[in-house]
KOLTOR-206358 format. One line per 2 residues: for each residue y, x, z of N, C-alpha, C, CB. Coordinates in Angstrom, 1 decimal. Atoms other than C-alpha are relative to their C-alpha. Glycine has a CB too. Layout:
BEGIN
Y:X:Z:Y:X:Z:Y:X:Z:Y:X:Z; ...
END
This chain:
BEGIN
0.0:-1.1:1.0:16.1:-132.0:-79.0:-0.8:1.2:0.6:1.4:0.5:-0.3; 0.3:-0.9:-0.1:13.5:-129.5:-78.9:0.7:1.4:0.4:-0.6:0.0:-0.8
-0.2:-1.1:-0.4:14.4:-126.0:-77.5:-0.7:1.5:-0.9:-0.4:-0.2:1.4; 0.8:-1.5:1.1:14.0:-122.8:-80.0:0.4:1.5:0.2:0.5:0.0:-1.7
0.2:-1.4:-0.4:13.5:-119.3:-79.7:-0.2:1.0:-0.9:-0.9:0.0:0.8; 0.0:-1.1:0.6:13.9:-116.3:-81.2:-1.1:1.0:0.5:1.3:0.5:0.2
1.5:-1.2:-0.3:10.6:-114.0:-80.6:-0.1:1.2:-1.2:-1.8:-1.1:-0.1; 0.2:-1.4:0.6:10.2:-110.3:-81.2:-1.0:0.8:0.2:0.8:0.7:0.3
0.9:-1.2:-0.3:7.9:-107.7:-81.8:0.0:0.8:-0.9:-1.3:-0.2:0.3; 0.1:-1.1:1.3:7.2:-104.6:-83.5:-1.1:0.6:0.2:1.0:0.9:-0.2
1.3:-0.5:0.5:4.8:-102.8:-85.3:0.0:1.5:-0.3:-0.5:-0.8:-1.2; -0.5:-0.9:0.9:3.9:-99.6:-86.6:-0.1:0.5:-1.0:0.2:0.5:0.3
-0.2:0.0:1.2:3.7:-100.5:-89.7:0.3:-1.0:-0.9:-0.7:0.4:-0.4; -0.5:1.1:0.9:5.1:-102.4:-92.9:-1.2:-0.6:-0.1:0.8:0.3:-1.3
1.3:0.9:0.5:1.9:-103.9:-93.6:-0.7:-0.6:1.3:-1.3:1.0:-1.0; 0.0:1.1:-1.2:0.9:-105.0:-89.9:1.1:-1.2:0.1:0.2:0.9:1.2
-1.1:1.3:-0.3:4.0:-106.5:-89.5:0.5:-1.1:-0.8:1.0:0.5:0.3; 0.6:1.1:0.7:3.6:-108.5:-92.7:-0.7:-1.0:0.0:-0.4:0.1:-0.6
1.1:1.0:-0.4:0.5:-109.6:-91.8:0.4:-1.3:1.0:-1.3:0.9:0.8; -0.5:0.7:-0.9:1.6:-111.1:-88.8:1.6:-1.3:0.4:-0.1:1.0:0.6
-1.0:0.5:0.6:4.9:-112.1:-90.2:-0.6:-1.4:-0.6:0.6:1.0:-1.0; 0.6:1.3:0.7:3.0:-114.3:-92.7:-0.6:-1.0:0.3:-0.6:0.1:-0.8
0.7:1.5:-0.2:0.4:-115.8:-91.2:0.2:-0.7:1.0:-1.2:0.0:0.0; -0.7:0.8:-1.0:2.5:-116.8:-88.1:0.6:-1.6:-0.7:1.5:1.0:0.7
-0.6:1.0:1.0:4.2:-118.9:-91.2:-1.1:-1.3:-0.1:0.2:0.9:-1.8; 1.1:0.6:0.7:1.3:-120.1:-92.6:-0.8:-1.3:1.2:-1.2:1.4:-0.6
0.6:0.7:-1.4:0.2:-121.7:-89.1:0.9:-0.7:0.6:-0.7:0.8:1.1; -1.1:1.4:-0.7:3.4:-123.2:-88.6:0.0:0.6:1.6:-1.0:-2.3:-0.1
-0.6:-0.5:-1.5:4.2:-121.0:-85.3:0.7:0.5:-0.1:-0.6:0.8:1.0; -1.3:-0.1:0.0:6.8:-120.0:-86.5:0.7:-0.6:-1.7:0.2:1.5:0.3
-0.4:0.7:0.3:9.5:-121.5:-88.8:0.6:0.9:-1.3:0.6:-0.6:1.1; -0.6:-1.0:0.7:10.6:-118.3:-90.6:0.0:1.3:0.8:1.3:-0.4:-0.3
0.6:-1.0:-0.5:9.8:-114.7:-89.9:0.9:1.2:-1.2:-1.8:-0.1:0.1; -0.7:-1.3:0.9:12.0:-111.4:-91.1:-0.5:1.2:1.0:2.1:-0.1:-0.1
0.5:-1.6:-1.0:10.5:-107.9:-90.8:0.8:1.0:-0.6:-1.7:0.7:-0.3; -1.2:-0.8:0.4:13.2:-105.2:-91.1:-0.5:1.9:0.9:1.8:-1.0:0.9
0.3:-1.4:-0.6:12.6:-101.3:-90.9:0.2:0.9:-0.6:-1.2:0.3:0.2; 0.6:-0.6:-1.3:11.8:-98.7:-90.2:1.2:-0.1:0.9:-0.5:1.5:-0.2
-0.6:-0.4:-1.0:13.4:-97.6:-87.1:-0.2:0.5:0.9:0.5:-0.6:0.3; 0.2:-1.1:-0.6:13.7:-95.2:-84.9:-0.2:-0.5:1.3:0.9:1.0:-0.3
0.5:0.2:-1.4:12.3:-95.9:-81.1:-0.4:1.2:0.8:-1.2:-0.8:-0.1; 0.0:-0.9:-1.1:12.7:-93.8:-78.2:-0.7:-1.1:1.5:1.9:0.6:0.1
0.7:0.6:-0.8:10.0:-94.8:-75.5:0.0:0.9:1.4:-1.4:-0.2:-0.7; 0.5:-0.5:-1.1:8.6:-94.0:-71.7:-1.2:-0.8:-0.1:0.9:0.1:1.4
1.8:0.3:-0.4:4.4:-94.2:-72.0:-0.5:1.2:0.2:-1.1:-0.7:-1.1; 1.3:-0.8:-0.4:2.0:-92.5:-70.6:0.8:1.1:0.8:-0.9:0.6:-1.4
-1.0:-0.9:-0.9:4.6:-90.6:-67.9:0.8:1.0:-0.5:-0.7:0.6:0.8; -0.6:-0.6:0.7:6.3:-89.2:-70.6:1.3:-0.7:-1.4:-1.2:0.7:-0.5
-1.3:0.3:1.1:9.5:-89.7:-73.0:-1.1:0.1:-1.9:1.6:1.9:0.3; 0.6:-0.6:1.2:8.3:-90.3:-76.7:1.0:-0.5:-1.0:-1.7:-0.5:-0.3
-0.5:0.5:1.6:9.9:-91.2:-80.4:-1.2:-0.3:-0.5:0.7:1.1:-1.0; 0.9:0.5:0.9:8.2:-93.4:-83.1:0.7:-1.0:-1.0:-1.2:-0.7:0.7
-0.7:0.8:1.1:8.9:-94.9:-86.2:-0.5:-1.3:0.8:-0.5:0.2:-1.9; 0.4:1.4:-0.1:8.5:-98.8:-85.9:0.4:-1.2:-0.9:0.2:-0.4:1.1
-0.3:1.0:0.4:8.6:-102.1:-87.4:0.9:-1.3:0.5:-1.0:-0.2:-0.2; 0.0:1.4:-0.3:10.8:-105.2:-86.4:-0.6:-1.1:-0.4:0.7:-0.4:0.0
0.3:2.0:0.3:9.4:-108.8:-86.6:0.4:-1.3:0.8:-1.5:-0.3:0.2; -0.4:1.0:-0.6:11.4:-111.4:-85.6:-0.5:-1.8:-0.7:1.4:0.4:-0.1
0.3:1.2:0.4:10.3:-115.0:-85.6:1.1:-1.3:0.5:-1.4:0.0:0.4; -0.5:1.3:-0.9:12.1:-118.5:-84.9:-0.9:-1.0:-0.3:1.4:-0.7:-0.3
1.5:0.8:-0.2:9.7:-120.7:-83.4:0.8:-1.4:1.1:-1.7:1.3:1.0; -0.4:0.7:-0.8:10.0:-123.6:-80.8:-0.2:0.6:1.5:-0.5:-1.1:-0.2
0.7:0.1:-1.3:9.3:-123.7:-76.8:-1.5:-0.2:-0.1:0.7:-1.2:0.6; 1.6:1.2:0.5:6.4:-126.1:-77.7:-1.0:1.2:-0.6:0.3:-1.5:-1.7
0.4:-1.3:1.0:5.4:-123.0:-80.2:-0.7:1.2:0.7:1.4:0.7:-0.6; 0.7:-1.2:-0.5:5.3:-120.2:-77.9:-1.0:0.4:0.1:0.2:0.3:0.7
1.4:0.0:-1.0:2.3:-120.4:-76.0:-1.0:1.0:-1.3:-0.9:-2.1:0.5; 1.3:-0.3:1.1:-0.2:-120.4:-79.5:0.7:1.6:-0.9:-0.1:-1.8:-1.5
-0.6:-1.1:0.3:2.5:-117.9:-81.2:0.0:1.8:0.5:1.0:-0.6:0.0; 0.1:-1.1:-1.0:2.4:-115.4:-78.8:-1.9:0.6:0.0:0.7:-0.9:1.8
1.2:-0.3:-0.4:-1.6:-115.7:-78.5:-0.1:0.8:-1.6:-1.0:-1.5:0.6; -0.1:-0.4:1.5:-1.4:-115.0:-82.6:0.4:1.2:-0.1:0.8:-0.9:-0.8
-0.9:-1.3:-0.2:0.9:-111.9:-82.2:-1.0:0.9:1.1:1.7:-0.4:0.8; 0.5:-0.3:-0.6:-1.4:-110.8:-79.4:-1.2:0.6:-1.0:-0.1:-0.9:0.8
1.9:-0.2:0.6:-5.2:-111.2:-81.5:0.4:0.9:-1.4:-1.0:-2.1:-0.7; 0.1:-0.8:1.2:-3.3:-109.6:-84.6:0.5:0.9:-0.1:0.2:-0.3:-1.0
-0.7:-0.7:-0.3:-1.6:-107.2:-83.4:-0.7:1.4:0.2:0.7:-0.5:1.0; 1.0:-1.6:-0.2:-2.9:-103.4:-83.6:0.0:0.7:1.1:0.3:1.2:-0.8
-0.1:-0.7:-1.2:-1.7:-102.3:-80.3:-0.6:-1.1:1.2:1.8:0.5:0.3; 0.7:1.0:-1.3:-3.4:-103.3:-76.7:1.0:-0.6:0.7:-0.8:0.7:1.2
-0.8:1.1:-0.6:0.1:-104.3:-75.3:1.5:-0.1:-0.7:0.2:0.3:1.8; -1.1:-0.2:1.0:2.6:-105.2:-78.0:0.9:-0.8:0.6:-0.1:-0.4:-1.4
-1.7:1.2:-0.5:6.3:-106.7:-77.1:-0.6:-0.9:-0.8:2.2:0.6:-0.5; -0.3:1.1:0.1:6.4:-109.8:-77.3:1.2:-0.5:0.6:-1.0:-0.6:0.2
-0.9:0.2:-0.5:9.8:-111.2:-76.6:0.6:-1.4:-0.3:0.6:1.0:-0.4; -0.6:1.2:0.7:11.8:-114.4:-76.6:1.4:-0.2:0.3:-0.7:-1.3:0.3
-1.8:-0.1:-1.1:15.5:-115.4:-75.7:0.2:-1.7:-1.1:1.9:2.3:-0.7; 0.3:1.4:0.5:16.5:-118.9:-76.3:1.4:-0.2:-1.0:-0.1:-1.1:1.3
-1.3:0.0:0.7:18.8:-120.0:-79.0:0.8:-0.6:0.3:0.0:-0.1:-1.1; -0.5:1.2:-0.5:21.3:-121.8:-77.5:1.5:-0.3:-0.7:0.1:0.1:1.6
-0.6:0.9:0.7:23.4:-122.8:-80.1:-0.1:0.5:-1.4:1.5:-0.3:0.4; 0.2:-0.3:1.3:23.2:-122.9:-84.0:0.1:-1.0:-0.7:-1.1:0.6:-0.2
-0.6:1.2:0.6:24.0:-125.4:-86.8:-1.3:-0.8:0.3:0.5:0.1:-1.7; 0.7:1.0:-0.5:22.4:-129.0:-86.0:-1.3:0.2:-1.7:1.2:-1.8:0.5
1.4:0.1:1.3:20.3:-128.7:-89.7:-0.4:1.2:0.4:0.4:-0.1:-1.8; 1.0:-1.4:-0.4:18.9:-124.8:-89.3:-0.7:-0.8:1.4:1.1:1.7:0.5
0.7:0.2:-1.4:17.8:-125.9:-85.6:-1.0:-1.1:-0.1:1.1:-0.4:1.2; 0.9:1.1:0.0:16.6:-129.3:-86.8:-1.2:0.5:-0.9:0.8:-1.4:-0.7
0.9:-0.3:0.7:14.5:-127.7:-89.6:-1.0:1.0:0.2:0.6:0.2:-0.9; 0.7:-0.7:-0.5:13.1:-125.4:-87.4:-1.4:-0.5:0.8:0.8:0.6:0.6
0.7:1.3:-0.7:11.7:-128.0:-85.3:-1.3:-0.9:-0.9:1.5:-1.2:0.4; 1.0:0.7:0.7:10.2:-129.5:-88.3:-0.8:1.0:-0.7:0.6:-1.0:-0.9
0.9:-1.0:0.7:8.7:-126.6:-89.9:-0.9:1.0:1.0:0.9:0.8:-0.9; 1.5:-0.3:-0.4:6.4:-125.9:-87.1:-0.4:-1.2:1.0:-0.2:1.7:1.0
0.8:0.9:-0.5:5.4:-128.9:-86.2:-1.6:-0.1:-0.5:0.7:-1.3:-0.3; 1.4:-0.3:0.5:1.9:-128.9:-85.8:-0.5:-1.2:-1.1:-1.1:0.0:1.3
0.7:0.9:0.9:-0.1:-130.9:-89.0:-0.5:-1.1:0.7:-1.1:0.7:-0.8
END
């Protein structure tokens, strides 16, 4: 049984994080994608404390997945070093997990 993952990032905006939402879909790198917002983010860049609205985008993808997913989230992503995040799912019903597996299998 493949190994799946929960991957995060955010944006900062509803319409980035669509984009990237969708066409993660559409390429089968991920399995299903929910973007939920706004929300309020309290940061440390640039040697300073900041606030900013933002976007979540969570995806479930595989192991196998990451690598290309991640490069995708990278090239469409509006910022130069966006979270990217993963954490593994290690348990969930045997159909959701199986159908995950099948819905980014590559063509």
């Amino acid at each position: 049984m493949a190994d799946r993952l929960l991957v995060m990032t955010t944006t900062p905006d509803r319409e980035s994080a669509a984009r990237i939402a969708s066409s993660a879909v559409a390429r089968r790198l991920a399995a299903t994608t929910q973007v939920r917002g706004p929300v309020t983010a309290y940061f440390w860049h640039l040697g300073e404390t900041g606030e900013g609205e933002e976007w979540i985008v969570t995806f479930k993808t595989t192991k196998a997945r990451y690598d290309a997913l991640e490069a995708h989230i990278r090239a469409e992503h509006p910022w130069d070093k966006p979270e990217v995040t993963g954490v593994e799912l290690v348990r969930g019903s045997a159909d959701y997990l199986g159908w995950v597996e099948i819905a980014t299998a590559p063509e």
